[in-house]
C-alpha positions in Angstrom: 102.5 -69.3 6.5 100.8 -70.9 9.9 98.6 -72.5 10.9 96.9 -69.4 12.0 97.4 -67.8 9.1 95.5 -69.8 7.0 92.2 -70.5 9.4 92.0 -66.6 9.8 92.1 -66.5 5.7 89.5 -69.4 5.5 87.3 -68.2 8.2 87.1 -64.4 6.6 85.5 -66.1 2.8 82.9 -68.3 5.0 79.4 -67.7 3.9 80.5 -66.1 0.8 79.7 -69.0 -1.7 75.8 -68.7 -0.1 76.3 -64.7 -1.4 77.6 -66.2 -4.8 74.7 -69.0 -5.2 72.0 -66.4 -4.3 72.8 -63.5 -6.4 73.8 -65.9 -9.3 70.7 -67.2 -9.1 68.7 -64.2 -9.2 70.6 -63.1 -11.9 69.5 -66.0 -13.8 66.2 -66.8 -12.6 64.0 -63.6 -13.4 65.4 -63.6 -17.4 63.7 -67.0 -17.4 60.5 -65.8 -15.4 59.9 -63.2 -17.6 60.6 -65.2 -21.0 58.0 -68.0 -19.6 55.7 -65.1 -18.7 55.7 -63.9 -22.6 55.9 -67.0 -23.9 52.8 -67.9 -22.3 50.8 -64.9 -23.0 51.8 -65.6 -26.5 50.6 -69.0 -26.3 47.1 -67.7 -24.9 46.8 -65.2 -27.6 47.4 -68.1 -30.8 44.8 -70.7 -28.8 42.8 -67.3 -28.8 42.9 -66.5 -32.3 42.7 -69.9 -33.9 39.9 -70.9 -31.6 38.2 -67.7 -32.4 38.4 -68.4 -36.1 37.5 -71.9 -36.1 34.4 -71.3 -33.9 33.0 -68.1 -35.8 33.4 -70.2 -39.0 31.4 -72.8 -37.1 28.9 -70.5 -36.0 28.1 -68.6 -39.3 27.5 -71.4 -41.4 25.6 -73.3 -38.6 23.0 -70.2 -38.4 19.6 -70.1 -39.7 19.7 -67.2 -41.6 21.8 -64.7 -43.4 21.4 -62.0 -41.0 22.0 -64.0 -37.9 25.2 -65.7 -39.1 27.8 -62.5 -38.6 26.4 -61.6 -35.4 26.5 -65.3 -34.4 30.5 -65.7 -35.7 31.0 -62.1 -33.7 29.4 -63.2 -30.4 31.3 -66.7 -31.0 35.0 -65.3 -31.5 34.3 -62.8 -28.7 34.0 -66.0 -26.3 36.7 -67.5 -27.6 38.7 -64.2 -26.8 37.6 -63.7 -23.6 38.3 -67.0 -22.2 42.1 -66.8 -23.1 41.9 -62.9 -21.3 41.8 -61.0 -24.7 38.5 -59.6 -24.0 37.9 -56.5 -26.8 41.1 -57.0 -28.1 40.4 -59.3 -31.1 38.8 -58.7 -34.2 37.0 -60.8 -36.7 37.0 -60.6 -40.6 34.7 -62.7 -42.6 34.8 -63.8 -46.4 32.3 -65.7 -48.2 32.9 -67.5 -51.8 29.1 -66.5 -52.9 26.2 -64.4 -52.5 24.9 -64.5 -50.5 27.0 -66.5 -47.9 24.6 -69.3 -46.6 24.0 -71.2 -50.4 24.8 -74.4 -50.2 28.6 -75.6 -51.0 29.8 -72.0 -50.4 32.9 -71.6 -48.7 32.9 -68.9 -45.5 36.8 -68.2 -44.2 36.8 -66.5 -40.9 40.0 -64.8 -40.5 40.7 -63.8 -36.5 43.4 -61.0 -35.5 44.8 -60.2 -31.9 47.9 -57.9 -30.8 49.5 -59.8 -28.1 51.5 -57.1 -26.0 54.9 -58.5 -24.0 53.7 -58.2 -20.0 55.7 -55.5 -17.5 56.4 -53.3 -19.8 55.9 -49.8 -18.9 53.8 -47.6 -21.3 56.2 -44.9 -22.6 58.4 -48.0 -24.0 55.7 -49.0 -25.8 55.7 -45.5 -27.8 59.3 -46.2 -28.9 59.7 -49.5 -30.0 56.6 -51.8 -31.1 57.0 -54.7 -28.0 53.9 -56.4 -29.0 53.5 -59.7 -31.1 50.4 -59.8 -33.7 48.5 -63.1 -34.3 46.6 -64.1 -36.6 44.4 -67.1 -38.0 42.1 -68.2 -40.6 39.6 -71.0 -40.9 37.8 -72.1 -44.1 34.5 -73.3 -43.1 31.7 -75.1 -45.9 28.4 -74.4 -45.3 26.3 -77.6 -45.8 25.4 -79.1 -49.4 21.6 -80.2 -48.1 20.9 -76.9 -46.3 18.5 -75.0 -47.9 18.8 -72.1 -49.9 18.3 -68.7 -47.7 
């Protein structure tokens, strides 16, 4: 083999290890886009529903009156929704140890529920296999033991 020989072989792989690095690296680099995409959305959605459960449980027994204190934990878990982008997708449950809720010592636990769904993925997958991740979480809340009874 010549000299020739061997710089015409060298000369046609030139550029292909740029080829290699590139496709290699897309091949690798959108799998771990899209898994740090989900696994942030997932994050969002448990800061959503253990914020949302803390601060309804907050809210109810904080509220003057019996008849203000769901609407107040509603309103409360809404904003806590929202401002991690579930907005109408969470829901609220709410449990008191006594009747009614507001005597003092009673124990309120405000249980929050949100379906996060895995991004980019089309519609008709989501009719054949469940890609969505349910979150939930519960906060146990004491209303005060000087309050007043309702």
């Amino acid at each position: 083999m010549t000299w020739r020989d061997r710089w015409g072989r060298a000369r046609s792989e030139e550029g292909s290890a740029v080829v290699e690095f590139v496709f290699l690296g897309v091949l690798l680099l959108v799998p771990l886009i899209y898994l740090v995409m989900a696994l942030a959305r997932v994050q969002a959605g448990s800061y959503a529903v253990t914020t949302a459960a803390r601060e309804a449980g907050r809210a109810f027994v904080t509220a003057e009156s019996g008849e203000d204190a769901a609407g107040r934990a509603h309103a409360a878990a809404n904003v806590a929704f929202g401002d991690q982008g579930f907005d109408g997708q969470g829901s609220l449950d709410i449990a008191c140890s006594t009747s009614p809720c507001l005597t003092p010592e009673a124990r309120v636990e405000t249980t929050a529920h949100v379906t996060v769904p895995l991004p980019l993925i089309p519609a008709f997958a989501r009719d054949v296999v469940p890609l969505e991740v349910p979150l939930t979480a519960s906060h146990l809340s004491t209303v005060d033991r000087f309050r007043g009874a309702p």
